[in-house]
Steps between C-alpha positions, in 0.01 A plus 500: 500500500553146609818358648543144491820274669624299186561132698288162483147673606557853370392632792368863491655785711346786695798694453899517380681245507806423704820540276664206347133322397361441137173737473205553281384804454149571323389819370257692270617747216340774726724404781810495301428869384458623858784379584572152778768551796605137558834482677811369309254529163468872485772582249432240238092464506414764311674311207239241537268569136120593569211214390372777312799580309567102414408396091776190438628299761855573507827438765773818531842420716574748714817543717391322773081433422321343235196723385234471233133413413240200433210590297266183446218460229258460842260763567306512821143457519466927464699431161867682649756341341736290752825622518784609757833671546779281724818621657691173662808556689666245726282550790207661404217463205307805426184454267310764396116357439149689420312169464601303773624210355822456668290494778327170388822352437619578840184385613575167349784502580460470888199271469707264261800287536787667614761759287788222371731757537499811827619763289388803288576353159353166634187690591528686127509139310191389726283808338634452185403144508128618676469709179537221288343260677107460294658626217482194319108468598445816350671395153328223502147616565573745168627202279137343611364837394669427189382148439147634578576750214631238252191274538311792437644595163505134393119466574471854287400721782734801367325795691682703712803296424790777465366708777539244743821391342704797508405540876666105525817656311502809724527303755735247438722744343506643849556201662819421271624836555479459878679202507794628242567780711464311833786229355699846390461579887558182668815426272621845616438374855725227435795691397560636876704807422482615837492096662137562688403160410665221681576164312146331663330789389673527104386128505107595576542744230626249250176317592300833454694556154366168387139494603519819324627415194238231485197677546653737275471194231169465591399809406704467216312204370188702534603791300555217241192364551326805497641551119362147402208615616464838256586312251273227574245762477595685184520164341132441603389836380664350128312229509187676570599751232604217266137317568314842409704539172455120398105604520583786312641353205240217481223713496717740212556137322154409506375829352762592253355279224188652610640840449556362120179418410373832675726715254434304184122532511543776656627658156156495360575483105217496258610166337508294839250249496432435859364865546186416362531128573193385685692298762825680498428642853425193650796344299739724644417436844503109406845516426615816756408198765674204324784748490485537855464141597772383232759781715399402832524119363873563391614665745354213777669237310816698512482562861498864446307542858 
């Protein structure tokens, strides 16, 4: 467990605060099931949900505390999903974390510039914005990903196409989930039932709101892109299709007259001449190829390929 003084330098504390100060308190879902005896906190922490327990990000109003979880598309370098419970009240902040994220943001926190506003939801806005703040490099390393794909399919390298691209649309679709639910939360933030955020501090969530909503537009676009690009693809499978048909029915055009002369003779009546012609043989294959070049002639002129 990690206790942290929420001010300009979020300085970290050996031990319980002095009442009347704005805390952060830090914990694992292990510690929240054993139970944490923090004075003045004791009767509303176990309220606080467990990371382990979070699967949307979501905001409940309490009477007099603001409770609920984050879960992030993120996953740690072991592959555990990053996510975390939160309980705010007025003067305290209780996250539950098994990844130690809000950690790192802390961590930034006091080696960057200073909180803009010395309170709890001041401090919550700060990790909210930390959350969000490469965001928009991620998105836009997979819409490179993307472009990498498109010139692919255009050049007519097809392999392995849908594979990679329903791991794109996995993803993104998790990205524009994340950010649906995260503008659900904030905007539930910003109705203040039980006024814990101060005017400065419903102003930083405004500003929160909005970088939301636009990298929720961004991920948006690529879900739209990511349908050009199927389609893209299935229309270069038809034209691959279409070529191998065209060849097809040239080569059935070319020997269908062919297929003519192969069932006439091929009758073999007594009366027919060229049977015991001395040159019907070669005569037949004489005119099998002038057949053949008059066809491929035709269909040349006519642009058929």
């Amino acid at each position: 467990m990690y206790l942290y003084n929420i001010c300009a330098t979020m300085e970290a504390l050996e031990k319980a605060p002095a009442p009347g100060g704005n805390t952060l308190v830090l914990l694992t879902s292990e510690e929240l099931k054993k139970g944490v005896t923090i004075p003045d906190l004791e009767h509303i922490i176990h309220h606080t949900p467990s990371a382990q327990d979070s699967h949307t990000c979501k905001a409940e109003f309490r009477h007099d505390d603001l409770c609920g979880t984050i879960v992030t598309p993120r996953r740690t370098k072991d592959g555990a999903p990053i996510a975390f419970g939160y309980l705010l009240t007025e003067n305290w902040a209780v996250l539950c974390d098994d990844t130690g994220t809000v950690r790192s943001a802390v961590q930034h926190l006091q080696k960057g510039k200073s909180l803009r506003v010395l309170g709890v939801g001041g401090f919550f806005c700060e990790l909210l914005e930390w959350l969000t703040m490469k965001d928009l490099h991620h998105l836009q390393r997979l819409e490179d990903e993307m472009d990498q794909m498109e010139e692919r399919v255009l050049s007519g390298e097809l392999d392995q196409f849908n594979s990679h691209m329903n791991t794109l649309r996995k993803e993104i679709i998790r990205w524009l989930r994340y950010y649906t639910q995260l503008d659900d939360m904030v905007c539930e933030f910003q109705e203040n039932e039980n006024a814990l955020f101060n005017d400065s501090e419903l102003r930083m969530l405004h500003m929160v709101e909005k970088r939301i909503g636009r990298l929720n537009s961004e991920a948006q676009a690529l879900r739209e892109y990511s349908i050009q690009l199927r389609e893209l693809f299935q229309a270069e499978i038809d034209i691959r299709q279409n070529k191998i048909m065209k060849i097809l029915t040239i080569v059935t055009t070319v020997f269908l007259p062919l297929s003519l002369v192969v069932g006439w003779y091929g009758m073999n009546f007594v009366n027919m001449p060229e049977l015991t012609w001395k040159y019907g043989y070669p005569a037949i294959i004489i005119i099998s190829t002038l057949i053949v070049a008059l066809c491929l002639w035709i269909m040349k002129k006519k642009k058929f390929w």
